[in-house]
C-alpha positions as CSV (number, residue, x, y, z in Angstrom):
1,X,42.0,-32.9,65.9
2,X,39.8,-32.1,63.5
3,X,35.9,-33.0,62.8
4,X,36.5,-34.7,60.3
5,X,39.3,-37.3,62.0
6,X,37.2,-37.2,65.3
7,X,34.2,-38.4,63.3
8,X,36.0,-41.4,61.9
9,X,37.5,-42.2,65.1
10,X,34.1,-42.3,67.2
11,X,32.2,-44.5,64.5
12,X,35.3,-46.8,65.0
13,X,34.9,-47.3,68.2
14,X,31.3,-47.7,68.0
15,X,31.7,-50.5,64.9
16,X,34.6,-52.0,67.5
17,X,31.4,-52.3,70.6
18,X,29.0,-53.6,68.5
19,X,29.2,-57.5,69.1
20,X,26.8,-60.6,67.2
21,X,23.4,-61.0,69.1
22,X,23.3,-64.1,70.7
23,X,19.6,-65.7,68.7
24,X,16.2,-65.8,70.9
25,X,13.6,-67.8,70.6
26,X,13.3,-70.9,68.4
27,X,16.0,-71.8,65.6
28,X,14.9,-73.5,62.7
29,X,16.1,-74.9,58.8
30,X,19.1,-72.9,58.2
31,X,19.5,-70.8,60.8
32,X,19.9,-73.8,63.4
33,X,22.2,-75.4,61.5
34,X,24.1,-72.7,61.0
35,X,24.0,-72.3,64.6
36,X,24.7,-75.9,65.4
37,X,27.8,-75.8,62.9
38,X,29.3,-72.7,65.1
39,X,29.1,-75.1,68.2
40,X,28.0,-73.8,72.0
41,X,24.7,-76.1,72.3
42,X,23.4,-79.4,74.2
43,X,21.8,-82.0,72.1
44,X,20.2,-84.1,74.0
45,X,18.6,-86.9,72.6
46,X,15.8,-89.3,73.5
47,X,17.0,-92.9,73.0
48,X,15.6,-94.6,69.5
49,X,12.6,-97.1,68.8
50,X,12.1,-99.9,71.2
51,X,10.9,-102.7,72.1
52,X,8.2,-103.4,74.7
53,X,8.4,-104.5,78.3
54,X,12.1,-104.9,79.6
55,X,13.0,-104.4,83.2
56,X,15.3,-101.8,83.9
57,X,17.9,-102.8,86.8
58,X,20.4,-100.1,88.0
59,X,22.3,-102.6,89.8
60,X,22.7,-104.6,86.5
61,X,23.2,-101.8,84.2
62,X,25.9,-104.1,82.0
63,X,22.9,-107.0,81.4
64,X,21.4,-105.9,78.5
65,X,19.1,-109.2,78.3
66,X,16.0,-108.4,80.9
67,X,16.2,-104.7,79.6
68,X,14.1,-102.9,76.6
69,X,15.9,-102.9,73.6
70,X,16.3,-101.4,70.6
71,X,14.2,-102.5,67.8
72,X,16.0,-102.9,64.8
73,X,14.1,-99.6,63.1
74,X,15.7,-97.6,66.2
75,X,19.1,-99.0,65.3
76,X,18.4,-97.6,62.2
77,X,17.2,-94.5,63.7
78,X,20.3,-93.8,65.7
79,X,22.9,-94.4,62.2
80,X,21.0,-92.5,60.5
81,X,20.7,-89.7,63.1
82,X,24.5,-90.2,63.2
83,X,24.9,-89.4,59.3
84,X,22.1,-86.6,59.2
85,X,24.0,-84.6,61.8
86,X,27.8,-85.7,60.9
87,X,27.0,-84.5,56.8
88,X,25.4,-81.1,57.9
89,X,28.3,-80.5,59.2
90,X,28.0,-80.1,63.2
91,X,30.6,-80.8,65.2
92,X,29.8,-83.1,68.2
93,X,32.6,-82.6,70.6
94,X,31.3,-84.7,73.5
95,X,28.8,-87.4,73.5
96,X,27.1,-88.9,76.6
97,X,24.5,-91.6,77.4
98,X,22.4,-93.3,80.1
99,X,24.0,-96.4,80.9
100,X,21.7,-98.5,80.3
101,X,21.3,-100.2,77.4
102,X,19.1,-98.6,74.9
103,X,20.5,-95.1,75.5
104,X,24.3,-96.4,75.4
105,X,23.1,-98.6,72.1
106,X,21.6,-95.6,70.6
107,X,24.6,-93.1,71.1
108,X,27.1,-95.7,69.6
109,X,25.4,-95.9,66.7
110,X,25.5,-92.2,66.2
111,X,27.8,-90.5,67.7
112,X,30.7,-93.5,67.6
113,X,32.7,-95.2,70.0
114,X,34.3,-92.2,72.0
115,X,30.8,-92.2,74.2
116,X,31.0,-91.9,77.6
117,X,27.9,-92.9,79.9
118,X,26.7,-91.3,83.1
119,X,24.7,-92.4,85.4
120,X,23.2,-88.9,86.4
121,X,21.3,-89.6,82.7
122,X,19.5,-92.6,84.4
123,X,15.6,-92.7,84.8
124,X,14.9,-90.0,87.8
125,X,12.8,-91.3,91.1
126,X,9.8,-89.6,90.9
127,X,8.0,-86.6,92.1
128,X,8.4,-86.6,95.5
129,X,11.0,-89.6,96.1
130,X,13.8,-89.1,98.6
131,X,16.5,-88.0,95.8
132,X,14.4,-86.9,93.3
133,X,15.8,-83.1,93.8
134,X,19.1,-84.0,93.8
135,X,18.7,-86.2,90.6
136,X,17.3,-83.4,88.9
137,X,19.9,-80.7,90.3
138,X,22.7,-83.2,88.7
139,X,20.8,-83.4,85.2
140,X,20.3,-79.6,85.4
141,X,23.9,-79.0,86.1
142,X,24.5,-81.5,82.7
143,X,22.4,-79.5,80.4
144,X,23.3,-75.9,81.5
145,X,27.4,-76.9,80.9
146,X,29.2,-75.0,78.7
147,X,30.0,-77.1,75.2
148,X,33.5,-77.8,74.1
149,X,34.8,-74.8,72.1
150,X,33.4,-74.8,68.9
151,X,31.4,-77.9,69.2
152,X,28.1,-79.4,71.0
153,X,27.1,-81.9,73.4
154,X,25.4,-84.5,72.7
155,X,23.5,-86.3,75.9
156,X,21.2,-89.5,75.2
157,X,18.5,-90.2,78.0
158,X,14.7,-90.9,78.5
159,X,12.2,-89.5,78.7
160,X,11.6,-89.7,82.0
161,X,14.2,-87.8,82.3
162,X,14.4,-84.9,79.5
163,X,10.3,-84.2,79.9
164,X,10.5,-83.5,84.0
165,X,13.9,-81.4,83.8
166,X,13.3,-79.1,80.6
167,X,9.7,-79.5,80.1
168,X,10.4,-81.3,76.4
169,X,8.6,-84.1,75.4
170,X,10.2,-85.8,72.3
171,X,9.1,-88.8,70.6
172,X,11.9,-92.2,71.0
173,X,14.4,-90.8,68.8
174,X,13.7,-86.9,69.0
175,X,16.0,-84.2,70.3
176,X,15.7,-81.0,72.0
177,X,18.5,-78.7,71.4
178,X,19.5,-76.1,74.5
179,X,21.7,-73.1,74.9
180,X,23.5,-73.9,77.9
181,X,23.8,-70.7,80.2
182,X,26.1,-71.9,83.4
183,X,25.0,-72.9,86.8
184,X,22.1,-75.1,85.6
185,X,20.6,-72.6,83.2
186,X,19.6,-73.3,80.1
187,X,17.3,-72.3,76.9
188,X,15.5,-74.5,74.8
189,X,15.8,-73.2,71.2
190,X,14.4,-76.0,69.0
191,X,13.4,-79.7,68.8
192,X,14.1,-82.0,66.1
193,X,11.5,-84.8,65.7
194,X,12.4,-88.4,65.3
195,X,14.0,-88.2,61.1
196,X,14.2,-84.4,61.4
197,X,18.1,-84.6,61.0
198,X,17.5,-86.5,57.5
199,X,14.5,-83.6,56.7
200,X,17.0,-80.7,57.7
201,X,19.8,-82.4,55.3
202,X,17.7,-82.2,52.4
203,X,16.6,-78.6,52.9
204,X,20.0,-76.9,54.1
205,X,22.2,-79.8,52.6
């Protein structure tokens, strides 16, 4: 063999080992969308604007009336959430929601009728309460799932929720966007405050 043949043979082999960095740290503007348009991430979503007061009753999740609603600025939130993220182009392959009201509300009216609701997305029992490790092992297990192939996740919760498992705190319609890394492990790589989906359009488009 000569040196010449050799030498094209071993920088084939190295070009062949070298695979695509997967991105650290924060993604933001382009690069997220572009990322987000490639699929593999959880979206997970803190329900839209609402309104004050409400009693929340898990044995009554289908009774909308005693519960906080939406206002109708956070049903405006959630469509245009919806249109931001459907016209940039990324693929939602799965959407999920709290069951009650609000979160189930807000999910509709972005992501369509194929949600799905699940009541491991429910308010957690606090620090301490009998459960409360448990609850957060199941919403763990939720976040750190592998995304459908080429597509994201989309989960819609509270806060109560999102702040105490991943340490994010988004405003009523904000997101947090997550890497999801198997056996409850995930990575947060950005947040997208509440009309950040509409800001992003403009600038990527």
């Amino acid at each position: 063999m000569t040196a010449r043949l050799l030498l094209c043979l071993l920088l084939l082999t190295g070009c062949a080992a070298v695979e695509e960095p997967e991105p650290e740290g924060p993604l933001s503007g382009e690069r997220l969308v572009e990322e987000l348009r490639d699929g593999g991430y959880v979206i997970v979503v803190r329900h839209t604007a609402t309104e004050e007061g409400g009693v929340d009753d898990p044995a009554k999740l289908d009774d909308c009336a005693p519960q906080r609603e939406l206002t109708d600025e956070g049903r405006q939130q959630a469509r245009e959430l919806g249109k931001a993220i459907e016209d940039l182009d990324i693929p939602i392959g799965r959407a999920v929601a709290s069951p009650y009201c609000r979160t189930r509300e807000t999910a509709e009216l972005a992501f369509g009728a194929e949600v799905t609701t699940d009541e491991v997305l429910l308010p957690l029992p606090g620090t301490g309460k009998p459960g409360n490790d448990e609850a957060v092992a199941a919403v763990e297990q939720l976040v750190g799932q592998e995304a459908p192939e080429g597509a994201n996740t989309a989960l819609v919760t509270h806060i109560s929720v999102i702040e105490p498992v991943t340490g994010a705190t988004p405003e009523e319609g904000g997101s947090a966007i997550f890497s999801p890394e198997g056996d409850g492990e995930f990575r947060l790589v950005a947040e997208v405050p509440p009309g950040g989906w509409a800001t992003l359009l403009e600038q990527v488009g």
